[in-house]
Every structure is written in structure tokens, then in C-alpha cells.
N, C-alpha and C positions, 0 to 999 in steps of 0.2 A: 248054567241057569237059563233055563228058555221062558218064553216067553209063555204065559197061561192064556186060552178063552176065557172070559170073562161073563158073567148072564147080560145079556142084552148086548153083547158082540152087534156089531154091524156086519151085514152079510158081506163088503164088498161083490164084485162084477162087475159085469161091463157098465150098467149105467153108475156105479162108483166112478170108474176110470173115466168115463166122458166128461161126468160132473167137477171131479177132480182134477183132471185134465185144462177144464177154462183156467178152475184159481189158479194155476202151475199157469199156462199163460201169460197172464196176469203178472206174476213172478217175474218171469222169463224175461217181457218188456223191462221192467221195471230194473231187472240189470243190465241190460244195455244203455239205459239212460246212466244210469248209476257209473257205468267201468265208462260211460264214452270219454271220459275226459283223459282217461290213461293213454289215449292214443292222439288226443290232441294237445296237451300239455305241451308241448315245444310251440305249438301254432296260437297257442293263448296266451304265451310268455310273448311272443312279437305282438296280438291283437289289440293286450291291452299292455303291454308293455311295462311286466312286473320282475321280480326278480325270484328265484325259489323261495324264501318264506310267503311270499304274497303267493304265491302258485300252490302252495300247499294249503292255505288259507283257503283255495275252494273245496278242497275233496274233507279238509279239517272242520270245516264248518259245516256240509251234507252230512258225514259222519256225527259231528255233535249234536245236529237236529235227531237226526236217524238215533243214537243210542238213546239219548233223552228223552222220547217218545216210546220207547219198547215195553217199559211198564203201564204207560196210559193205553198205549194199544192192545196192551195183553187185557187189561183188564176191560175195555171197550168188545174186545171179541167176545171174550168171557158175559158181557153183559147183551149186547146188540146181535150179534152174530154175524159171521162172515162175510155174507154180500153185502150189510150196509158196510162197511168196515174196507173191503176192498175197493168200492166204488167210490169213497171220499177217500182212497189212497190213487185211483187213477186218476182221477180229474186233478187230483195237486199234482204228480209228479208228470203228468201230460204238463199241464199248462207250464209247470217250470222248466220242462227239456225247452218248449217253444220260446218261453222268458228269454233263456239261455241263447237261445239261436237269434235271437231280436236287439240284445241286449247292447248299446252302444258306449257303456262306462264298465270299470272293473266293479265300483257298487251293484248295481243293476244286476250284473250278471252273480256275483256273491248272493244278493237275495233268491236268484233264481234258483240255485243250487242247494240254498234251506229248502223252499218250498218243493222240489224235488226231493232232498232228502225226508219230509215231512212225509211225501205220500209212499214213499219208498219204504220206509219203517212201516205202514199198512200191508206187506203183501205179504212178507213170509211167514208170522208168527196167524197172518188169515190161513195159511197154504198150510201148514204144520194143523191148523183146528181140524179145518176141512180133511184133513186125510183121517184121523182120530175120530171123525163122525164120521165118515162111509164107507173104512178099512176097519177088519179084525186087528185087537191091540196086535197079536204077533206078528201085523205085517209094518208094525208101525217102524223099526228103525228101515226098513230097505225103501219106506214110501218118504221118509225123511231122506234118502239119500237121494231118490229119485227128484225128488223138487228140488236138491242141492244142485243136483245134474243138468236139469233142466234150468239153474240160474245160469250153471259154468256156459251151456249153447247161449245165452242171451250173451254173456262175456265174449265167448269165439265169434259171435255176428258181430259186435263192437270192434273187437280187432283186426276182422278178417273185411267184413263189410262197408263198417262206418266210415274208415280208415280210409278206403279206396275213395268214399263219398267225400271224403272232408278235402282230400286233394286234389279230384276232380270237377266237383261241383263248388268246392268253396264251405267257408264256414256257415253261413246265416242259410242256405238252401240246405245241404247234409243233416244240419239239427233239426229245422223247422218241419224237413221230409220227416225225418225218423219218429218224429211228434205224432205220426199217422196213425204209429204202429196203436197208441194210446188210445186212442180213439174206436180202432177196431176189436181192443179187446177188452173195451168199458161197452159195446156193443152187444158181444157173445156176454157178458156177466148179465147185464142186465135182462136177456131174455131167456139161458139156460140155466143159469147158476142156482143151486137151492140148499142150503145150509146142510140137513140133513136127508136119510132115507123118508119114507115113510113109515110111523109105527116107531121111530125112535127118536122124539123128538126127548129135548132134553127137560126137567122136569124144572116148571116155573118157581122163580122164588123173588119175593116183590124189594124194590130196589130199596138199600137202607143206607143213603148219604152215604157220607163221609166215612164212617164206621164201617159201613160195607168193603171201601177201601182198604182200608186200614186192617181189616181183617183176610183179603184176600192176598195182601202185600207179604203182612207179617207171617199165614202161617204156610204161604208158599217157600218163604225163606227160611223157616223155621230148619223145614226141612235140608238134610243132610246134601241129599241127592239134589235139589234146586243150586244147593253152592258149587259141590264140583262142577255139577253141569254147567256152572257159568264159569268156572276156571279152566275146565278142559275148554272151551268154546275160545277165552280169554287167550289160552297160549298157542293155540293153535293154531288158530285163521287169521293172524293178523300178518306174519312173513307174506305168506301169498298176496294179501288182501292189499297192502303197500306197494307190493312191486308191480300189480295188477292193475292199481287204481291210479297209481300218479308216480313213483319213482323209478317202475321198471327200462321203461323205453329210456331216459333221460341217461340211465347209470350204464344202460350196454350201447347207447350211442355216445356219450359222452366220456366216461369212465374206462369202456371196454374198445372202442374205437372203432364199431359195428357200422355199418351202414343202418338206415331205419328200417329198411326191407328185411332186413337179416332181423335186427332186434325186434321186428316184429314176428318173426315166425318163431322166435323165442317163447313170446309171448304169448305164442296159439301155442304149441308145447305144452307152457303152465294149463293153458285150459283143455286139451288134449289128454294131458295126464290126469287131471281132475276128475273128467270123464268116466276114465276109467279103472282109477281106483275107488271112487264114488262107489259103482256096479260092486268091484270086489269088498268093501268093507262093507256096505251094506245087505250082501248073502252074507257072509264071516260073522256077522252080529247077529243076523237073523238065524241063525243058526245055532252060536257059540254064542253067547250075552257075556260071558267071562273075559271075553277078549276086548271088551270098552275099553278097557283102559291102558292094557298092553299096546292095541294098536293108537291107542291118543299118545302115548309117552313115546312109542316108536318112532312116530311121527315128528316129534316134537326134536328128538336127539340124532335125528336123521338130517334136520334142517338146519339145525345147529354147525355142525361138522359140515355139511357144504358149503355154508355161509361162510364158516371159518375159513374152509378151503380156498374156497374164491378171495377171499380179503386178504389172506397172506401170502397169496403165490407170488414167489419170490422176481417174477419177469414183469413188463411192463403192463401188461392184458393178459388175463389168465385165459388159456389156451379154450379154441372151442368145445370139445369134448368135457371139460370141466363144465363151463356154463351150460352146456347139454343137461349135464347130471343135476344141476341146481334147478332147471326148472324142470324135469321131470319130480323131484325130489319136491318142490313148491306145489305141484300140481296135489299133492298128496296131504295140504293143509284142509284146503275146503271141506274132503270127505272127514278127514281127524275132527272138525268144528263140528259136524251135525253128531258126532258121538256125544257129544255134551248133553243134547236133547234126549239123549237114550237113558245120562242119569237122571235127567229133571223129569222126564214123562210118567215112570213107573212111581216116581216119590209122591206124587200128588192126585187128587182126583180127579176125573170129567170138569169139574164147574170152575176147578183151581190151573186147566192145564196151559189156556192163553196167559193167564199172570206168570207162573212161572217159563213158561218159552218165553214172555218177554225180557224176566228178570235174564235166565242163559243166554240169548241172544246180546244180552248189553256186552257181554264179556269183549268176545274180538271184537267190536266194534272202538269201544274204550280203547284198546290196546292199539287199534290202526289209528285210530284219531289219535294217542300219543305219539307212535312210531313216525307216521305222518308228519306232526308239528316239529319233534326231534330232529328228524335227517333235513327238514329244511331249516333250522336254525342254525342245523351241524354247519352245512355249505355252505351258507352265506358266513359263518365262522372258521368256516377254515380253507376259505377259498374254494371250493368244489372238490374235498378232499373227501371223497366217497369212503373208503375205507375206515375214517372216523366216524361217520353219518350212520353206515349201516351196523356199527359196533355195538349199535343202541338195540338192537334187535333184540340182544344176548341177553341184557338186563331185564328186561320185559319175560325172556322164556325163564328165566331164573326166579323170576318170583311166583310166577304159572304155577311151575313145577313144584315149589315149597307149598303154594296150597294145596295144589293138587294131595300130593301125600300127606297132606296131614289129614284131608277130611276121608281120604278114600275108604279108611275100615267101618268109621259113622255110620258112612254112603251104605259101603255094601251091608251093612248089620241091618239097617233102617228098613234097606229094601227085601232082604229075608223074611223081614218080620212079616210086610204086606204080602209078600206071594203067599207066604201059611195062611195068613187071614183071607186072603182071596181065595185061594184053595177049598178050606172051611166053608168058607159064602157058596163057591162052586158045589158044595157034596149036598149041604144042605137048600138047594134051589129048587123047588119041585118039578118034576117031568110035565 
């Protein structure tokens, strides 16, 4: 099933990609604030002198702001439009990186990391509008994949960059510098950015309370395609999004017996691989639309089976070439998550499609904010017995995958229907 033109298609070109270009940006910053803590977590367990459930309580609480916001933001884009919407997501999650780097109590800095994850919930479900109002629908999943792309480089700048900065410069300079980045691209928004083309603007309809709400909620959910797409999202990104954000370094330093050098170039790996299956599933979709969900399950049974691998190998530290394979094999959640958006995009309309990105975006997020609070209650439960910690992963893809297959025939029946009716809309449009 391929993707259909639609009337009133946006032309994309180059002034698309330039325009598109800032919000991706935008993005971009917004996960390197987001993943910095995955590479300082050892250095904020001495600064503020917690134990892993309290360590997990910062990236657990960014996360619970960040998903409980995804339906207010969906529906804020869907009303406001993009540049207001990105530019009250920079100015929060700037000022909370700098909070963060200022910050003299473990309170303090926990606020800091709401209000980061507050503006952070503003950029992607903007970056997913924005590509939908200045790209043709059929370039929409490879431009989803592209802003996925483009968070995973803001991820490799945090690990590769920040990392160097937090050890050389210290903590309170490294964060407060990186706060710069914020600054320079609420900058570029405010003097290029523009919602749409010209000549396609979206058509007004006057704001109705609560009900408005209530309507854009309900009948984004209604839909088939809105649910999986928040289950594939749900079971998919959240392995990566864990070991990325806060438990990977701690488990191959600690667990695997790595030096931090080493278990950091692991972790460019995971975003290295991201990369580049990103590019490949997003041609494969833009191409093949049948393969959503072959490559989200693949995905998901792939990650399963190395996790397993690594948790039971029978020696003390499972051998490097294993954990090679497990983050090549993690790197390949991120791209699997933006397949989500590919069922929730075509189920809903233009006016409906920030509420439903919101609603699929809650998925991995939910799922990392569990995995997250699990494996630090596991630890401090079983002494730092990782292999019980990460066991929680399994249960989490376990119930993914039971939704996933129940809605998926719905899904694809629902979306049959709309292609014939678009089709129809398409024969009959006048020249």
C-alpha cells in the first residue's frame, strides 16, 4: 500500500527543507538536554549524593512531565501552530538545562528536569506538524524518520561531546555552556520559522472550550490506527530510550566491568546504529507501507533475544562482541518508534494530526518512565543485581506485542477504507 497525493498536497523544496530544517533544530537541541544525564548519572550520584532509585527519579520525572504533556501539546499545535508552540518549548527547556547546571540541592535540580522535560514534550509532536504542512503526505514517514535522525545526532553530541565537557570543564560550566545551544536556536525560530507554505494555509474554525477538547481527544482515539500507533511506539522505544537515557553507562560499567571510555563508545554505537537504520526503514516504508509493522515486530523480537542473550550468558561479563550486537540491535528501536506515527498519520485528518502524534508519542515514553522506575527499585532491591533489573524489559514488550496484534487488522481495515475514499476525493477534484 503506498502512500496517495492528496488535493492540496504541499509542494515541499528547498524552502520546505530550510523551513523544516530550524524546527528539526529545535529538536535536535532539545535531545541533547534530554539524553545529557545518561552520560552524567555516575557524576550526579556523587554531586548530590543519591542512590539509583533517587537517580532514576530525575530522568522518571522529565519523562512523566514529557508524556503527560503530549496530548496538551498535540492539541495546542493543532490549535496555535508550530512556532508559538516550539518557542514556549525552548525557553522552558533552555532555562531548565541552565536550572540544572545551577542547581545546589537534589530538589532543585529534580524541578529542573520537569521544566526541561515540559519544554521538551513541545518540539517533536511541533517537528512531525511542520513536516505534514510543507512535505507531500508520501514523503511523510522518511521526514519522520529524518527528525528521528536528527534527535539520535543531538543524542551522539551528548555522548560524544557533552561527556568530554562534563570531565573537563566540571559540571555547573559543561550544562550552563550547553544552555547556549537553546538560545541560538529560539533565535533562528523566531526570525525564519513559518507554520506553513503560502496558499496553504489551514482552514479556520473558531475555538469551542472544552468540548473542542473533548472532541479532538476522543475521535483521534476512536480511531484504530491512533491505538497501534501508540503500541508500536510503546513497545519499541523504550529498550533503547533506558539504556540511553540513564541505565546504560551504569550497567556496562558497573555490571559488564567496562572502563567508561569503552561503555561510552557503546553508547555512540546505539546512536550510530540509529542513524542508520532510521535512513533504511524510512525508504522501506516510503516505499513498501506493508512493512510497518513486519519491521516494528522485528524490531521488537530482535531486542528481546539480545537482552536475553546478555542476561544469561553463563560467564561473569558477557563477552564484547555480544554487547556489540546488543547495541547495534538497540540502535534499531528509535527508527521501529516513528513506525507508530506511520499508523496514527493516515488514520486521522490535517486538523486531528497533533492530537493523535500526541496521543502515539505517550506510548515509549510511558513505557521508559516504567522501565526507568523498575530497574532502579530492582537495584536497590537486589543489591545491584542487573540481570533482575533488566528482566522487566521483557514484560513491558510482552504486553506491546499482545496489543499490537489485536488492533492490527482494525488498523489496516480502517486505513483501506480511507485510501478508497481519498482516491474517490482525488478522481473527483477538478483540474
Amino acid at each position: 500500500m503506498s502512500a496517495v497525493a492528496l488535493p492540496g498536497d504541499p509542494p515541499g523544496g528547498r524552502k520546505a527543507i530550510a523551513v523544516w530544517g530550524i524546527g528539526v533544530s529545535v529538536y535536535f537541541v532539545a535531545v541533547i538536554f534530554r539524553t545529557s544525564l545518561g552520560v552524567a548519572g555516575l557524576d550526579a550520584v556523587e554531586r548530590f549524593d543519591v542512590g539509583a532509585s533517587a537517580l532514576s527519579t530525575f530522568s522518571i520525572l522529565q519523562l512523566l512531565v514529557y508524556a503527560g504533556m503530549q496530548i496538551p501539546v498535540g492539541l495546542l499545535v493543532d490549535r496555535l501552530g508550530t512556532k508559538k508552540v516550539l518557542t514556549i518549548g525552548v525557553v522552558l527547556f533552555t532555562v531548565g538545562q541552565l536550572g540544572f547546571a545551577l542547581s545546589p540541592s537534589y530538589g532543585m535540580a529534580l524541578a529542573s528536569r520537569a521544566l526541561l522535560g515540559c519544554g521538551d514534550a513541545m518540539t517533536f509532536i511541533s517537528v512531525l506538524r511542520l513536516g505534514s504542512r510543507w512535505f507531500p503526505a508520501r514523503r511523510g514517514p522518511l521526514v519522520a524518520q529524518l527528525a528521528g535522525l536528527a534527535g539520535m545526532a543531538g543524542n551522539l553530541v551528548s555522548t560524544l561531546v557533552l561527556a568530554r565537557l562534563l570531565h573537563g570543564v566540571g559540571w555547573t560550566t559543561a550544562f550552563a555552556g550547553s544552555a547556549l545551544a537553546g538560545v541560538v536556536v529560539l533565535v533562528l525560530l523566531l526570525l525564519f520559522l513559518k507554520d506553513h507554505p503560502e496558499g496553504h494555509e489551514p482552514a479556520p474554525f473558531p475555538h469551542q472550550g472544552a468540548s473542542y477538547v473533548r472532541r479532538q481527544i476522543a475521535a483521534s482515539w476512536r480511531e484504530p490506527g491512533t491505538r497501534l500507533g501508540l503500541w508500536v511506539h510503546f513497545t519499541t522505544q523504550f529498550p533503547a530510550m533506558v539504556f540511553l537515557l540513564l541505565w546504560g553507562l551504569p550497567f556496562l560499567v558497573q555490571a559488564q566491568g567496562l572502563s567508561r571510555a569503552t561503555a561510552g563508545e557503546l553508547l555512540t554505537l546505539v546512536v550510530l546504529s540509529n542513524m542508520l537504520v532510521g535512513l533504511v526503514y524510512g525508504q522501506v516504508v516510503a516505499r513498501h507501507h506493508a512493512a510497518r509493522l513486519p519491521l516494528a515486530l522485528g524490531t521488537v523480537g530482535a531486542t528481546a533475544l539480545m537482552w536475553a542473550a546478555v542476561l544469561v550468558y553463563p560467564g561473569e561479563h558477557a563477552p564484547m562482541w555480544l554487547l556489540v550486537m546488543l547495541c547495534a540491535v538497540l540502535g534499531a528501536c528509535g527508527p521501529a518508534s516513528m513506525l507508530g506515527f506511520d499508523f496514527a498519520r493516515p488514520a486521522n485528518p490535517p486538523e486531528r494530526q497533533g492530537t493523535a502524534s500526541g496521543i502515539t508519542n505517550m506510548g515509549g515514553f510511558v513505557a521508559s518512565m516504567t522501565t526507568l522506575f523498575a530497574v532502579g527499585v530492582l537495584l536497590d532491591a537486589t543489591g545491584d543485581d542487573y540481570t533482575v533489573a533488566f528482566s522487566s524489559v521483557f514484560v513491558l514488550q510482552a504486553l506491546g506485542v499482545s496489543q499490537i496484534l489485536r488492533l492490527r487488522k482494525r488498523a489496516a481495515r480502517r486505513e483501506r477504507e480511507r485510501l478508497v475514499a481519498s482516491r474517490v476525493e482525488t478522481v473527483h477534484v477538478p483540474a
